[in-house]
C-alpha positions in Angstrom: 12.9 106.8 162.8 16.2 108.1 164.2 15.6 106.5 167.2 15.0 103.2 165.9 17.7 103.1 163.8 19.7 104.1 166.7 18.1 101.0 168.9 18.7 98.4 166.0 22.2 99.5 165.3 22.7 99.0 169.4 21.3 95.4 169.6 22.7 93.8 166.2 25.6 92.1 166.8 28.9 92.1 164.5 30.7 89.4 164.2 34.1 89.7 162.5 35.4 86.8 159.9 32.0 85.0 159.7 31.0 82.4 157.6 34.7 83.6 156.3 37.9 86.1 157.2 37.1 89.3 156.1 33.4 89.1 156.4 31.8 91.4 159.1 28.6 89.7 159.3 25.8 91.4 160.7 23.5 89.2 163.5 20.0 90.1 163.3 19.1 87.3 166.1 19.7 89.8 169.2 16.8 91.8 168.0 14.4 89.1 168.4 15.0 89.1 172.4 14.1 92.4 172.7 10.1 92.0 172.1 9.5 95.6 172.5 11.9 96.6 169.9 10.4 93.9 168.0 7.3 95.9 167.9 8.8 99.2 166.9 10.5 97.6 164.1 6.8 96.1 162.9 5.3 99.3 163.3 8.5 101.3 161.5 7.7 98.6 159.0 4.2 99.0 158.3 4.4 102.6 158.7 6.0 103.2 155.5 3.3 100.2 153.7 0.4 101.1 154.7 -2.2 101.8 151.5 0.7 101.2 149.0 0.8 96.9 149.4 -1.8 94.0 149.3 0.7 91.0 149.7 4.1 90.5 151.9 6.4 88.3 150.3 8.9 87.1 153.0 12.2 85.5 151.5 13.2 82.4 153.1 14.0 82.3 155.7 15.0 85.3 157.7 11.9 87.4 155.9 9.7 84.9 157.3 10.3 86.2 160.7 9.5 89.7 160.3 7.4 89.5 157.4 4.1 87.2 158.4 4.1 90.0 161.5 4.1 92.7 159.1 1.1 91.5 156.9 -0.8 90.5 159.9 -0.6 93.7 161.3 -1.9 95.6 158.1 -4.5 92.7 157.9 -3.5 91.3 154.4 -1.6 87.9 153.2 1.7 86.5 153.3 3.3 84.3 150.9 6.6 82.6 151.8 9.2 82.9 149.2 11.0 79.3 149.4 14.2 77.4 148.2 13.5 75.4 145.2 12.2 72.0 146.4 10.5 73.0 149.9 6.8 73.9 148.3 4.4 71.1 146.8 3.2 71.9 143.4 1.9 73.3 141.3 4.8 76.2 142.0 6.0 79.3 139.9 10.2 79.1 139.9 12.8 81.4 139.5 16.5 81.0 138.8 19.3 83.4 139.3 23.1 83.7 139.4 24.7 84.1 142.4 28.6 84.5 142.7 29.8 81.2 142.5 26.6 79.3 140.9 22.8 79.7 140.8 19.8 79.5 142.9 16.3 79.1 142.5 13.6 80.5 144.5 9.5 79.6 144.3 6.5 80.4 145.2 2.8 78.9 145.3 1.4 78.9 141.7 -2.3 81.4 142.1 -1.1 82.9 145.5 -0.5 85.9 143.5 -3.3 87.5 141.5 -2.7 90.2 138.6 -2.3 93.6 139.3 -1.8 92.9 143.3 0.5 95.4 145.1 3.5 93.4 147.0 5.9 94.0 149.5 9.2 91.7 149.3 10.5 91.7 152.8 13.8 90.1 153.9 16.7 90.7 156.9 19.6 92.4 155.0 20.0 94.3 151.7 23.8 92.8 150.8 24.2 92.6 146.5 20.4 92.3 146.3 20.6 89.2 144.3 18.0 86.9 145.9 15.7 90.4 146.4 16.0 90.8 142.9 15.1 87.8 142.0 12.0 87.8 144.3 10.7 90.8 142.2 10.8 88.4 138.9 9.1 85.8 140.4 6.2 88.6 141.3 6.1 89.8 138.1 6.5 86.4 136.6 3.2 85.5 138.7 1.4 89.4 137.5 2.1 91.2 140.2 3.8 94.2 141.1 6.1 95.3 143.4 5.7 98.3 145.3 7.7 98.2 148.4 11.0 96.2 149.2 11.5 96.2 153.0 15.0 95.0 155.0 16.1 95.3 158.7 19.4 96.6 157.4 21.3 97.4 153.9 24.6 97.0 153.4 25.5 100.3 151.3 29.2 99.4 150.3 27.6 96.2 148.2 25.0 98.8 146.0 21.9 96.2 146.2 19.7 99.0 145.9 20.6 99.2 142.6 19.4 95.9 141.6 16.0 96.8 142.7 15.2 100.3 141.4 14.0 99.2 137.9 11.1 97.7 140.4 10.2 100.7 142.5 12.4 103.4 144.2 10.0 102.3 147.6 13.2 100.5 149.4 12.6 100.6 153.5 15.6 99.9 155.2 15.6 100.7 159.0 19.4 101.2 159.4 22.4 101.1 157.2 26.1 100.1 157.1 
């Protein structure tokens, strides 16, 4: 896994003071040039799920990306977690707080069947807010979460700590 970690932290791109000064935000979109990195990251990915997840929850919208490629490849469903108002009914909602407001997230109402093992996979691990909030709405719908996965985490914002009372199963390929 060294080496991968090694090839993501090569091809993402830091850009200093974006959306705002002070922010070193962390581009994922260089990754998805390379299409056999790609590949290695799917497989790094589904490495670490295989036999422990029957459902990958992608978070919208960068854990779309990654995520419908990760369930496909260990030949089980995805459900899209979305922004409250892009799903017809009959949908299952979630609200949470969020530093200067809320949010709500969804999902399909029935997508989720009791006792179902699920991966919640997005982009970046920052204050693990929105992954947090993911893991409700699975549990709100009877599931259970086994396995978070992210590209990358961002340590210095301790996200992981939102997510532990859900399973101490967090993939994250490289670090800052």
């Amino acid at each position: 896994m060294n080496l991968l970690k090694e090839k993501i932290d090569q091809t993402i791109e830091n850009i200093p003071d974006f959306p705002s000064e002070g922010i070193q935000y962390k581009d994922i979109s260089p990754l998805f040039l390379d299409p056999v990195l790609s590949r290695e990251i799917i497989q790094g990915f589904t490495e670490k799920a295989k036999g422990k997840v029957d459902l990958v929850c992608g978070i919208e919208s960068r854990g779309f990306l990654y995520g419908v490629q990760i369930a496909h490849e260990l030949n089980i469903p995805f459900v899209m977690i979305r922004k409250a108002g892009k799903l017809p009914p009959p949908i299952v909602a979630q609200t949470y707080e969020l530093e200067y407001g809320s949010a709500t997230i969804e999902l399909k109402e029935n997508v989720i069947q009791p006792g179902m093992r699920v991966m919640i996979h997005d982009d970046v691990l920052a204050t693990g807010g929105t992954a947090e909030a993911a893991a409700w709405l699975v549990e709100k719908c009877g599931g259970v979460v086994t396995q978070f996965s992210f590209i990358a985490a961002l340590n210095y914002l301790e996200g992981e700590k939102k997510l532990k009372s859900f399973t101490e199963d967090i993939v994250c390929l490289t670090s800052y």
